[in-house]
NUTORNU-168409 format. One record per residue (C-alpha): residue number from 1; z, y, x; residue in one letter. Coordinates in pm, whole numbers, plus 50000, padded with zeros to 5 digits. Layout:
N
ATOM   i    pz    py    px aa
ATOM NUM     Z     Y     X  A
...
This chain:
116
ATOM   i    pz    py    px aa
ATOM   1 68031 35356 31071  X
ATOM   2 67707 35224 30928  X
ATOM   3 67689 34879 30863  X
ATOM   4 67542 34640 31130  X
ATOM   5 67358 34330 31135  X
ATOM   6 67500 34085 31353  X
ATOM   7 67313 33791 31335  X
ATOM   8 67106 33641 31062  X
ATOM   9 67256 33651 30719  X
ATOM  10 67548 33830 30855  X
ATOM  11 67548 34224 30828  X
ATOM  12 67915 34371 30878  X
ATOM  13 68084 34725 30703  X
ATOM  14 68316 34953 30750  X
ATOM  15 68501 34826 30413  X
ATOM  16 68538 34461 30576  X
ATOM  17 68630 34626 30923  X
ATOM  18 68912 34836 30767  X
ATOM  19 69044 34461 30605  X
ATOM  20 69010 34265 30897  X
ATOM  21 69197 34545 31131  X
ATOM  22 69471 34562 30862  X
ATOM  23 69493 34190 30842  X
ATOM  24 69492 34189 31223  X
ATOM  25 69813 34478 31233  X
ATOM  26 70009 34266 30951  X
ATOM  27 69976 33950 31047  X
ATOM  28 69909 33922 31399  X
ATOM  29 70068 34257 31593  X
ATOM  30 70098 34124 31901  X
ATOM  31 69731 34090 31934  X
ATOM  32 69548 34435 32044  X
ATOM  33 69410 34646 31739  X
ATOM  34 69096 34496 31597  X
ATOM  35 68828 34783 31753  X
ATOM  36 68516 34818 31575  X
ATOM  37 68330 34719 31860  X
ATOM  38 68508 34366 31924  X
ATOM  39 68454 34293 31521  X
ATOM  40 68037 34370 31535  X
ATOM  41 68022 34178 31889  X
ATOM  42 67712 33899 31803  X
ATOM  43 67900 33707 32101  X
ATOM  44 68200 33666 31893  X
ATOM  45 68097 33496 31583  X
ATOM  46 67981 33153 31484  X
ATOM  47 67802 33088 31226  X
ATOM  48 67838 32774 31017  X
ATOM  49 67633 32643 30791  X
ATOM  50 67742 32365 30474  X
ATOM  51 67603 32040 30472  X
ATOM  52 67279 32210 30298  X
ATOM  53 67214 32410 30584  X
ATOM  54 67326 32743 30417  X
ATOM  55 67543 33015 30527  X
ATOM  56 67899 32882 30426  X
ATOM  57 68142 33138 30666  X
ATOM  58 68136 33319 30981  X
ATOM  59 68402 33307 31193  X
ATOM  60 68517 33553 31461  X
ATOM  61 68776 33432 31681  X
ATOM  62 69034 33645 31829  X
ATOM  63 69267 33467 32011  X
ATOM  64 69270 33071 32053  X
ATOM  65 69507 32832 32283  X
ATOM  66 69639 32490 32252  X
ATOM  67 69966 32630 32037  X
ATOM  68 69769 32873 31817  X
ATOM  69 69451 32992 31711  X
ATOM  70 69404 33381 31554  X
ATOM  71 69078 33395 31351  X
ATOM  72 68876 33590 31088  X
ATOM  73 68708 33430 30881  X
ATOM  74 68389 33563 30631  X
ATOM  75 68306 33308 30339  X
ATOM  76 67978 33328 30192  X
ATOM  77 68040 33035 29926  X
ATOM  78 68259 32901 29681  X
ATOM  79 68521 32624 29789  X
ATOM  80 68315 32293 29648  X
ATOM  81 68594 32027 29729  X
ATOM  82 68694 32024 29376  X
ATOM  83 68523 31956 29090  X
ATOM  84 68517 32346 29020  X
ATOM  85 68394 32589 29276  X
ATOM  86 68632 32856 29359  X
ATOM  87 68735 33104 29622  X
ATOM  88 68836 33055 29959  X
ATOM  89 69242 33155 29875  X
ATOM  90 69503 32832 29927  X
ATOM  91 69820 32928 29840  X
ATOM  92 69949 32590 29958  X
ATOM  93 69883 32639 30359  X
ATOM  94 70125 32758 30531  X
ATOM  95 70111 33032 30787  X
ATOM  96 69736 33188 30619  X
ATOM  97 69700 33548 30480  X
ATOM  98 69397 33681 30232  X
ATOM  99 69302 33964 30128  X
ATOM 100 69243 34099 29761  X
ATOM 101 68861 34046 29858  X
ATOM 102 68954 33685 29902  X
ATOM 103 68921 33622 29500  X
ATOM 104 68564 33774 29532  X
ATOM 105 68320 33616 29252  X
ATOM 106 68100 33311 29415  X
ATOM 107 67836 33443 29583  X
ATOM 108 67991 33747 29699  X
ATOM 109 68126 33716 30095  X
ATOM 110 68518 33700 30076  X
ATOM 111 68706 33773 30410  X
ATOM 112 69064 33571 30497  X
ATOM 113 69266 33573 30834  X
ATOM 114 69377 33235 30935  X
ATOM 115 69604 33131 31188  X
ATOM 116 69764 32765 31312  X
């Protein structure tokens, strides 16, 4: 798999296709496997931007109703809503899962599944 650009500013690998598919067998198996093709669909991602107008995450939505919603989401910048920027990981939610890359320096895109 060669890495594929999706829509501007967001270009998606194998490495963070192999994390989200894991994420998606872990934490959400009653969901179909995460294919490679449903992860680099430009249809299936928003883009949102921070209050700047810059990239802040992409999200890729894999399953949403009025009980739950099954998402991935790719963070492009530091957590600002405390006085020190940091990365996307909160321990304190309940029901979310992150991956290792979630502690990724700022700056670098950090991937987490979320669900509600």
């Amino acid at each position: 798999m060669e890495s594929i650009r999706v829509a501007p500013g967001l270009v998606l690998g194998e490495a963070q296709y192999v994390t989200a598919a894991a994420g998606v067998a872990a934490h959400a198996p009653a969901l179909a496997p995460l294919t490679w093709e449903a992860f680099v669909r430009p249809q299936g991602w928003w883009l949102v931007p921070d209050k700047d107008g810059e990239l802040s995450k992409a999200e890729l939505t894999l399953q949403e109703s009025r009980d739950r919603t099954i998402k991935i989401n790719l963070w492009f910048l530091p957590d600002l809503r405390s006085a020190h920027p940091f990365p996307h990981s909160h321990p304190g939610l309940s029901r979310r899962r992150s991956s290792p890359a979630d502690t990724a320096k700022p700056g670098t895109p950090s991937m987490a599944a979320t669900w509600t």
